[in-house]
matplotlib code that plots the C-alpha trace (Angstrom):
import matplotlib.pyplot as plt

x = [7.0, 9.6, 9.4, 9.6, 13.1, 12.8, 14.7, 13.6, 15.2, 13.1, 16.6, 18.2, 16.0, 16.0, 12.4, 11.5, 11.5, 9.6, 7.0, 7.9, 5.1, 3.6, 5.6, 4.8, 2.3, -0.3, -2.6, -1.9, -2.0, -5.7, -7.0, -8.6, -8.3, -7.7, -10.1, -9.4, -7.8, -6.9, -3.8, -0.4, -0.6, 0.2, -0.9, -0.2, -3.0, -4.4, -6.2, -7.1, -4.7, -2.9, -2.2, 1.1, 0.3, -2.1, -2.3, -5.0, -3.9, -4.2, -7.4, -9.3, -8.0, -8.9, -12.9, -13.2, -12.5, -14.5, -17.5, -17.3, -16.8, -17.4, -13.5, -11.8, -8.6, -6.0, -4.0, -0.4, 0.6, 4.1, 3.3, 0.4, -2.3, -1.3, 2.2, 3.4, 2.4, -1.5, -0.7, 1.6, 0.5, -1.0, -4.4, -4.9, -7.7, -7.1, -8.1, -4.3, -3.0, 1.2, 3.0, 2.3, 0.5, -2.1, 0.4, 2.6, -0.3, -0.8, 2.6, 3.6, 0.4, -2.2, -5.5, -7.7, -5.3, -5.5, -8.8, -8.8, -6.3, -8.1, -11.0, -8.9, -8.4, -11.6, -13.2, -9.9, -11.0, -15.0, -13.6, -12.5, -15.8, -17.8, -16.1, -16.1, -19.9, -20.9, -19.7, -20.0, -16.2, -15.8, -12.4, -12.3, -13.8, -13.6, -15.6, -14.5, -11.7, -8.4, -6.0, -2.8, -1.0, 1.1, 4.5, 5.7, 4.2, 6.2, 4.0, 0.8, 0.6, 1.9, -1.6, -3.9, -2.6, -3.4, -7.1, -7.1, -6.1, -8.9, -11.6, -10.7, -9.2, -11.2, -14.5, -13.4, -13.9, -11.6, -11.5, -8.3, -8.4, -6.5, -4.0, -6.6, -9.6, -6.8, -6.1, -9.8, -11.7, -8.9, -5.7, -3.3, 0.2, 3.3, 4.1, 0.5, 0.2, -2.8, -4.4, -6.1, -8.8, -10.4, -13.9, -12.9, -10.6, -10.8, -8.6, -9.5, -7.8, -5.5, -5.6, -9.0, -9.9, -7.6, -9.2, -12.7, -11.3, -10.0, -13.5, -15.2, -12.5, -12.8, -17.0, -17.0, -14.6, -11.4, -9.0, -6.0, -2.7, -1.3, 2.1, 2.8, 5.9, 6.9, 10.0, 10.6, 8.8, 9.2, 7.0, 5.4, 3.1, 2.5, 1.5, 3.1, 4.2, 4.8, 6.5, 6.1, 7.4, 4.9, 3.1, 2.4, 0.1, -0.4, -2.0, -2.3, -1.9, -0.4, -0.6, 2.3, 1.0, 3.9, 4.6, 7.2, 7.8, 8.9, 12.1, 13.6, 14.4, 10.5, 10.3, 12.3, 9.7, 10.6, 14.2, 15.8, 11.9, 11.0, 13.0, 11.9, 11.8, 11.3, 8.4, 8.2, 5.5, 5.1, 1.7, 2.2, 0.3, -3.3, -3.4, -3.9, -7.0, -4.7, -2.7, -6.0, -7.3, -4.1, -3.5, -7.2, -6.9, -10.3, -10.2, -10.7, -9.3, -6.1, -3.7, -0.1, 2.5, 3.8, 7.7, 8.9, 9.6, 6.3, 4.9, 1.9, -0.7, -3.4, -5.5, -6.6, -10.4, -8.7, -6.7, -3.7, -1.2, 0.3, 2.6, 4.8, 7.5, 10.5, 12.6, 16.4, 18.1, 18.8, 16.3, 18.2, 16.8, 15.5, 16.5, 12.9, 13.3, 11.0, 13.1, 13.3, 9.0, 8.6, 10.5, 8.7, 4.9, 7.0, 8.0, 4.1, 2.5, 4.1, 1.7, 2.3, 5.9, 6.1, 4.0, 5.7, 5.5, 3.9, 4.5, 7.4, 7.4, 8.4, 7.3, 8.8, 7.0, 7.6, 8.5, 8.4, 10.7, 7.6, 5.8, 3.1, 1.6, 1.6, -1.1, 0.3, 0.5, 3.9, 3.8, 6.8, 5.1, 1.3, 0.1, 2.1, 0.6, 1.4, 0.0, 2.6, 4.4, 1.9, 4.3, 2.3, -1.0, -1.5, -5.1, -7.2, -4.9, -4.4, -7.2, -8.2, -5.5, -6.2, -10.2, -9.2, -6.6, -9.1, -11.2, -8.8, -8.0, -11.8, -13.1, -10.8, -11.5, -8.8, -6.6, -6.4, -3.4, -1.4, -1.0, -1.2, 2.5, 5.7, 7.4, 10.5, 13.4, 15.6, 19.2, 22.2, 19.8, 23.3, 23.2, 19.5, 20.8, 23.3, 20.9, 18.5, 20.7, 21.8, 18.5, 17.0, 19.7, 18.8, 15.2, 16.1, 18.0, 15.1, 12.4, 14.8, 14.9, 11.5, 12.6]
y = [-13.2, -11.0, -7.3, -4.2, -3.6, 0.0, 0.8, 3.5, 4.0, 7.1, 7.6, 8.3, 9.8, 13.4, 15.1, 13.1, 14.3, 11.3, 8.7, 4.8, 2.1, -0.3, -3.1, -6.3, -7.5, -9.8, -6.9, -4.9, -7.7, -8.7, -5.3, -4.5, -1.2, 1.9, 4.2, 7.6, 10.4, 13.6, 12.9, 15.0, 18.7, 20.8, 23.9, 26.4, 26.1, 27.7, 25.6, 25.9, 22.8, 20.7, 17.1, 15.5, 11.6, 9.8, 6.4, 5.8, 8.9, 11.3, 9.9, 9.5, 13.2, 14.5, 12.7, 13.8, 17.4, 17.2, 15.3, 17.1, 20.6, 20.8, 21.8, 20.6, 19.5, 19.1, 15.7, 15.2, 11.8, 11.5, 8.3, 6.2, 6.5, 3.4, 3.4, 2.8, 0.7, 1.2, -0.9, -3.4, -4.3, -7.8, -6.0, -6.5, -4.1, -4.7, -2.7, -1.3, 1.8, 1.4, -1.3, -1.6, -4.3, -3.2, -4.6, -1.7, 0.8, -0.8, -0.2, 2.4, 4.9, 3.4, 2.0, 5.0, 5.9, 2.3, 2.2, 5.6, 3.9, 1.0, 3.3, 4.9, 1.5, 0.2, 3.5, 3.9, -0.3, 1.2, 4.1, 1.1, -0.6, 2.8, 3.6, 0.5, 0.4, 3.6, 3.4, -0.1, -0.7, -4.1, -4.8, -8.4, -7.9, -11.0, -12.3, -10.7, -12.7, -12.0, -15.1, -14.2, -17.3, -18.4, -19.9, -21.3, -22.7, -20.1, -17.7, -19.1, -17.1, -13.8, -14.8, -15.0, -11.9, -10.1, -11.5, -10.5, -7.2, -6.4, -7.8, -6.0, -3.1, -2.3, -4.8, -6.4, -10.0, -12.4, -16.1, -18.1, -21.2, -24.2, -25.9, -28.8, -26.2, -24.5, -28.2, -28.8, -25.6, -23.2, -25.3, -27.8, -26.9, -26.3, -23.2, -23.3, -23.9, -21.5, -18.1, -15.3, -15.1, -11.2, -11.0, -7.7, -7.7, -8.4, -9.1, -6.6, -6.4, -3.6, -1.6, -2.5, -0.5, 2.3, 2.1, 2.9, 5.9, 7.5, 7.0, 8.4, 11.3, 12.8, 12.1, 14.3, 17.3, 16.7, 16.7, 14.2, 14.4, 11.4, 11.5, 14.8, 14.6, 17.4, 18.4, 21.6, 23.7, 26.8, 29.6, 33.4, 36.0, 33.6, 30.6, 27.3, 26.7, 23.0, 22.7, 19.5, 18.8, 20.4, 22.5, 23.9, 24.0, 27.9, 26.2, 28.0, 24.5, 21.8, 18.1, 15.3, 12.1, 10.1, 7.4, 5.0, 6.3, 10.5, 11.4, 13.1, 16.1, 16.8, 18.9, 19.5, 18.0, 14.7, 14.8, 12.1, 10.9, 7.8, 4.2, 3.1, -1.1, -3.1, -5.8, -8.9, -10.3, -13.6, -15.2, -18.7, -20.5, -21.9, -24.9, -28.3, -30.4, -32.4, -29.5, -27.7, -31.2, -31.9, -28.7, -28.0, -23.8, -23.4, -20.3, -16.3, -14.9, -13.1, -14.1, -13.4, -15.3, -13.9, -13.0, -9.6, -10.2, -11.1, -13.0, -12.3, -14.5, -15.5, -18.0, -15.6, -16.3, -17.7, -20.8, -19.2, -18.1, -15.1, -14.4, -11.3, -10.8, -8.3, -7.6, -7.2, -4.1, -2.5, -2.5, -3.6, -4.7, -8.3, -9.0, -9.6, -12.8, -15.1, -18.3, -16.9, -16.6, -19.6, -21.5, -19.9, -21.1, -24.6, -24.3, -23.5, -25.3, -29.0, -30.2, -26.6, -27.7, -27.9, -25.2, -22.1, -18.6, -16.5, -13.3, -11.9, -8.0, -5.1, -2.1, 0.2, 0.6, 3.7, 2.7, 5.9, 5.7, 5.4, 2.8, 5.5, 6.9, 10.8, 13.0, 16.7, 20.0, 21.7, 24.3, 26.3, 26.7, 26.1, 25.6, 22.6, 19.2, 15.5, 12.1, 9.4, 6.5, 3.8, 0.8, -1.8, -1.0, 1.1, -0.3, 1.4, 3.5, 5.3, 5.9, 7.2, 9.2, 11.0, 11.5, 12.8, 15.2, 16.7, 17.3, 19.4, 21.4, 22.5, 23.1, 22.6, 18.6, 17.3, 14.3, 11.9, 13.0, 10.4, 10.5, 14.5, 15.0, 15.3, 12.7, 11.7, 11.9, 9.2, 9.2, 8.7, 9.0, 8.1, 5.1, 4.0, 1.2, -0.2, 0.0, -1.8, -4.8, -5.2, -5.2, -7.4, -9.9, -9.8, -10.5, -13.2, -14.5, -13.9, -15.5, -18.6, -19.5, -18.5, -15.2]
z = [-17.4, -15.6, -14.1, -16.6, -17.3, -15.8, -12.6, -10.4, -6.9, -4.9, -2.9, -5.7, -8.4, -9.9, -10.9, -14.0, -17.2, -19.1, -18.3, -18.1, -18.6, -16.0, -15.2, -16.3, -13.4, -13.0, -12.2, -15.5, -17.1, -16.3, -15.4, -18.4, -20.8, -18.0, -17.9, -19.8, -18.2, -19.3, -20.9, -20.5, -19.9, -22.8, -21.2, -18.8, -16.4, -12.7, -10.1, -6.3, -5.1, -7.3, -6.6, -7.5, -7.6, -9.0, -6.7, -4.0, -2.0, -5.2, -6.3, -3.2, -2.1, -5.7, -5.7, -2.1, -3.1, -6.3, -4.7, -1.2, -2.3, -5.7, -6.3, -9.5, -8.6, -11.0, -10.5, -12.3, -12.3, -13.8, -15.5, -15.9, -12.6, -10.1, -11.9, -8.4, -5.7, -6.3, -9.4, -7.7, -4.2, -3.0, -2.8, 1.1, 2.4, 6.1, 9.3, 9.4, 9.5, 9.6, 10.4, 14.6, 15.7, 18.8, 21.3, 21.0, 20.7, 24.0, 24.9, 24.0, 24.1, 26.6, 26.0, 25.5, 22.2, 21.0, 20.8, 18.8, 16.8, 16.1, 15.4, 12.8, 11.3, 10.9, 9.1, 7.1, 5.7, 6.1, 3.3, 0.8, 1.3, 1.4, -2.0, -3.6, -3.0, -4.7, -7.7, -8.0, -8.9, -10.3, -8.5, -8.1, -4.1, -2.1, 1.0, 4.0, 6.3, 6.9, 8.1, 10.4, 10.6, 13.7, 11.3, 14.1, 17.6, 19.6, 17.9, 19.0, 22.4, 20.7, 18.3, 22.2, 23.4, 20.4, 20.6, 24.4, 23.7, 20.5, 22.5, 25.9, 24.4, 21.3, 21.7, 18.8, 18.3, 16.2, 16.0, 17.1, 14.8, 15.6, 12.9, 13.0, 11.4, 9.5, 7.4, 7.2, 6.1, 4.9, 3.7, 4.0, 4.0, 6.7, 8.8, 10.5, 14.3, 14.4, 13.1, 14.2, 12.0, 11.4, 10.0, 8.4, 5.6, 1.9, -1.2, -4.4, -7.4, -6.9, -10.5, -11.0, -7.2, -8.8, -12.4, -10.0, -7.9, -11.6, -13.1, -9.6, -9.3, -13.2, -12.6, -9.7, -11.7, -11.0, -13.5, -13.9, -16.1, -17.1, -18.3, -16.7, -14.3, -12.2, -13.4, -11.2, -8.7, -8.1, -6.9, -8.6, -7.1, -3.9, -6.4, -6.5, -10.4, -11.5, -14.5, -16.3, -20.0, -22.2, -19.6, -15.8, -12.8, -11.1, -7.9, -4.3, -2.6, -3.3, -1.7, -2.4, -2.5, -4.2, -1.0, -2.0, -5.1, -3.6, -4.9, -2.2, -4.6, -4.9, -2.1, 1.4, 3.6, 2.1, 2.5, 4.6, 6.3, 4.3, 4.3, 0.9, 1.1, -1.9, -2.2, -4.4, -5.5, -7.5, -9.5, -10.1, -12.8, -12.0, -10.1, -11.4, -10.1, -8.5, -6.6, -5.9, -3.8, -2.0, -0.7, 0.0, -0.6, -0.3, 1.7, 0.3, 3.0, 2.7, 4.9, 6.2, 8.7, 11.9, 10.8, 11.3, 7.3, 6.8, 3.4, 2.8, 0.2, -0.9, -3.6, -6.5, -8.5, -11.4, -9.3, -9.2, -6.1, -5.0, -2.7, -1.5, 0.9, 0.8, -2.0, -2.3, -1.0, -4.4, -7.6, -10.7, -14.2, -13.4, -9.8, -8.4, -5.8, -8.0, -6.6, -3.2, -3.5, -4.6, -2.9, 0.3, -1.3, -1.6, 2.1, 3.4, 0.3, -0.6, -2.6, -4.7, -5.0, -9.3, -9.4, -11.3, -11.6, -14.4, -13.1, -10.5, -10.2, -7.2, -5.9, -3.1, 0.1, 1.8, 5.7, 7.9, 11.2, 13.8, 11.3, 11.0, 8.0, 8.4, 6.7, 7.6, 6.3, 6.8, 9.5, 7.9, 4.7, 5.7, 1.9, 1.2, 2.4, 2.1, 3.0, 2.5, 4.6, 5.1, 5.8, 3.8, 4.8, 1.7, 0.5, 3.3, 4.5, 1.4, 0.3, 3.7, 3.9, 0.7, 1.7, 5.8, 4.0, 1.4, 4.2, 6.7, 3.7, 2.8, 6.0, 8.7, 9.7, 12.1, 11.4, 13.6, 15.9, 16.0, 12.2, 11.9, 13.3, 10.5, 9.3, 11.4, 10.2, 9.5, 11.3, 9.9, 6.3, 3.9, 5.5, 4.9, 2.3, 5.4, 8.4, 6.5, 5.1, 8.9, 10.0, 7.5, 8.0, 11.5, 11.4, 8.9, 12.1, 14.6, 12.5, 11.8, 15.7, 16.4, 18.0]

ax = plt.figure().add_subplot(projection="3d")
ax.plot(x, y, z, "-o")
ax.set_aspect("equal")
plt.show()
């Protein structure tokens, strides 16, 4: 099967005007019928904040405010909820927030705001567990263990300091597991000198997770519009007024939680902050008996390698693989990498090396200049709020996002500072598509030689 035929590129986009359908993934595919929601808005309606997005950010924000405070929030999703990447990621709930590993927090910030970072981290995964657990979301959850995988033996020491640095920094203890334990108890394949092996971290099924939050969030009150794109904003009487195509929204706030998928036209705070990266993402068939005992994936864990274009992967419940990496510089009608992700399974997985792919799909990441996700309300107009950018670490941080924001607005709960700042902006922003087709061709270089 091949990605939905629908092109969407967040640099270039106008407001929409009509909803598209779910690309063809692996997760819509086995997710199940969605939950209901309120359909599209047909009416001219008033609410305390509206929420434009209906991913993990939206939904968690919206529940948090319905379950928290008893306000019903009105959601407008311009498609279908977890249209974007909440529908399409590898469905990694890590303790991540951004892209920086804890060396540069280090680095660049000291220990004391490491460990706060850190901190951050592990309740951001705690809030995916925490909800998960509640309302009992059947999501696919696997046992807890994430896998970072030295791909080459120059990487091995970059693997110790990191488990120096958690344990003396933060008190946290991980597991450095040889290449020997790696063939034995996890899997046999190449590209695997070592790991660093988390005890926290687990695989869900990604719209399934979001299926959950919609049922929690419409439970608790909140309301959410499918099929209701913003198509302009403007403002009356000191209201925000979102128009969509068969109604509007009278709201005194209003929080953006589009990530990857903001059209820079949605509102000024968003122009020229995010770098919006495409992601790949390939399901191969299930395994044979035969691949299954010569490659020995026996493992749960989620797991990733140490290149600055990371793949990430992992062995699904049904037998099957998945594995993600970065996508090509521009989206186009049917130019997902599927050869390019398969032949890197091949490359780490020999005995996979017949095995096909069922499903190949994308998704944009948003990438923010500082690798940070930013949850913030704008100080030059102070009821207008976003929480976007989370460089790949979506899953927790998300979803954490969404609940830390709903509770600043209602009673005054800071955000952590590091993420509470504006997003940066981008220099040079015409020249995003440039910059980043430089850059990617030289970390393609750097990883090649072990850099």
């Amino acid at each position: 099967m091949t990605a939905d035929a629908t092109v969407y590129d967040p640099l270039s986009a106008s407001l929409p005007q009509r909803p598209l359908e779910h690309v063809d993934s692996y997760w819509h595919a086995t997710a199940g019928p969605a939950p209901p929601d309120d359909g599209p808005l047909n009416s001219d309606i008033a609410t305390d904040i509206a929420i434009i997005g209906a991913g993990y950010t939206g939904l968690s924000c919206a529940y948090t405010l319905a379950h928290q405070f008893g306000l019903r929030a009105v959601v407008l999703e311009a498609n279908h909820p977890a249209w974007g990447c909440s529908g399409r990621n590898g469905g990694f709930a890590r303790i991540a927030l951004g892209r920086l590993p804890i060396s540069r927090w280090v680095g660049d910030w000291g220990s004391a705001i490491a460990r706060e970072m850190f901190s951050e981290a592990q309740e951001a995964l705690e809030t995916v567990r925490e909800l998960i657990a509640a309302a009992n979301i059947e999501c696919d959850r696997a046992p807890d263990g994430y896998l970072k995988i030295a791909h080459s033996r120059a990487h091995i020491s970059a693997l110790e300091r990191e488990q120096r640095l958690l344990l003396d920094v933060c008190g946290y203890r991980t597991e450095l597991v040889s290449a020997a334990v790696l063939r034995s108890d996890y899997f046999r394949g190449e590209e695997a000198f070592a790991a660093l092996r988390y005890p926290d971290g687990f695989a869900v099924h990604p719209m399934k997770f979001a299926h959950g939050l919609l049922r929690m969030a419409r439970e608790a009150g909140a309301v959410v519009h499918s099929r209701s794109p913003v198509a302009q904003w403007t403002r009356a009487g000191g209201q925000h007024v979102l128009h969509t195509p068969q109604g509007a929204v009278r709201a005194r706030r209003v929080v953006i939680a589009t990530n990857g998928y903001s059209t820079e036209r949605l509102h000024p705070a968003l122009k020229a902050r995010l770098i919006p990266v495409l992601s790949n993402i390939v399901v191969t068939r299930p395994l044979t008996d035969s691949e299954q005992r010569e490659s020995n994936i026996i493992t749960s864990d989620i797991m990733s390698d140490t290149r600055t274009v990371l793949n990430y992967y992992r062995r699904l419940a049904d037998g099957r693989m998945l594995l993600g990496s970065r996508g090509p510089i521009h989206e186009s009608a049917g130019n997902v990498r599927r050869d390019k992700l398969l032949e890197t399974l091949h490359r780490k997985f020999p005995a996979l090396r017949e095995v096909t792919a069922d499903y190949c799909w994308g998704g944009w990441v948003a990438l923010t200049m500082d690798q940070l996700p930013h949850v913030h309300t704008i100080e030059e107009e102070p009821t207008v709020s976003y929480a976007i950018g989370y460089n790949g670490s979506g899953v927790s941080a998300a979803t954490y996002a969404g609940r830390r924001l709903a509770q600043s607005l209602m009673h005054g709960a800071p955000v952590y500072r590091k993420i509470a700042t504006p997003l940066p902006r981008v220099p040079f922003p015409s020249f995003r598509r440039v910059g980043q087709a430089i850059a990617f061709g030289w970390f393609r270089l750097k990883d090649r030689y072990g850099g």
